[in-house]
N, C-alpha and C positions, 0 to 999 in steps of 0.2 A: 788915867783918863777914863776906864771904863767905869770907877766907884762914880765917879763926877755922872757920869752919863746916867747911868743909875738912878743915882740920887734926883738928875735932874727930871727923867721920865717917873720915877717917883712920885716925886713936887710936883708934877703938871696934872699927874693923874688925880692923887690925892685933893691937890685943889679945886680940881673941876669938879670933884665928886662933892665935895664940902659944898661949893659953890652951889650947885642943886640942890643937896639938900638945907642950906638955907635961903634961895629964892623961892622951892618949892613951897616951904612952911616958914614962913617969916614970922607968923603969930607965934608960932609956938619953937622949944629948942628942944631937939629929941634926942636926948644926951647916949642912946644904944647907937644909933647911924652912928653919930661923933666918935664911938667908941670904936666902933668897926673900922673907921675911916684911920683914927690913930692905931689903930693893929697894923693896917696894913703897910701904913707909912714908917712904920716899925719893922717891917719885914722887908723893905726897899731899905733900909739903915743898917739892915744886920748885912744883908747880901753886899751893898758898896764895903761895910766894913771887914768880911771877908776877902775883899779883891786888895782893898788895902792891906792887910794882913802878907796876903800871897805876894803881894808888888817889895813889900818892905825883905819878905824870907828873901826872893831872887837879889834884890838890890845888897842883902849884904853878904851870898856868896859869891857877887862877881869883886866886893869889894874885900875882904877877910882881914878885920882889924880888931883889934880887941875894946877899942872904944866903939866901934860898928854896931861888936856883938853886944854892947853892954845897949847900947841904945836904940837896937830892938829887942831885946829883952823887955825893955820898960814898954819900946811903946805895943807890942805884945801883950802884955799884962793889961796894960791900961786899956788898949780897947777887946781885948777879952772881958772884963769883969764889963764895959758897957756894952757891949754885944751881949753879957749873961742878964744884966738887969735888964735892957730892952728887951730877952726873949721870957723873962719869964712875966714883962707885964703884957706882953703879947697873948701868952701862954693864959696867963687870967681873964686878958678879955674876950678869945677864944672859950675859955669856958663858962664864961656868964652867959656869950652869945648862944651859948650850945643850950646850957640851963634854960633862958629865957623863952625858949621855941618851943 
């Protein structure tokens, strides 16, 4: 429930913020905002997906099976390496925005 909540203060935040920055300039699309706006909504995906991570550790030592263990292992891995590519496109647009100023 908490990754959901998250994700979902997330979403509302990131959208508002989109949402201004395309009624404020409608002629025009300022693809650095956008880029700001996807970092951050990158950084609300990594943090639900560490709660997911710690929800699945607990869930399989109160259950201790060896098909359990095999099936957080995978989904461990799996959203490790997407929690690693989300942080490191984060990580780049952190540094363009750093660059750009």
């Amino acid at each position: 429930m908490i990754a959901v909540i998250i994700l979902l203060i997330g979403m509302v935040k990131v959208l508002y913020k989109y949402l201004v920055v395309e009624i404020k300039e409608i002629r025009k699309t300022h693809i650095k905002k956008i880029q700001l706006i996807r970092c951050e909504l990158g950084i609300y995906i990594l943090l639900a997906l560490d709660f997911l991570i710690a929800k699945d550790i607990i869930h399989t030592v109160t259950d201790l099976s060896y098909e359990r263990l095999i099936e957080l292992s995978v989904l461990i891995v799996l959203r490790t390496i997407i929690g690693f590519f989300i942080g490191k496109e984060v990580e780049v647009l952190e540094k363009e925005e750093y660059i750009m100023k």
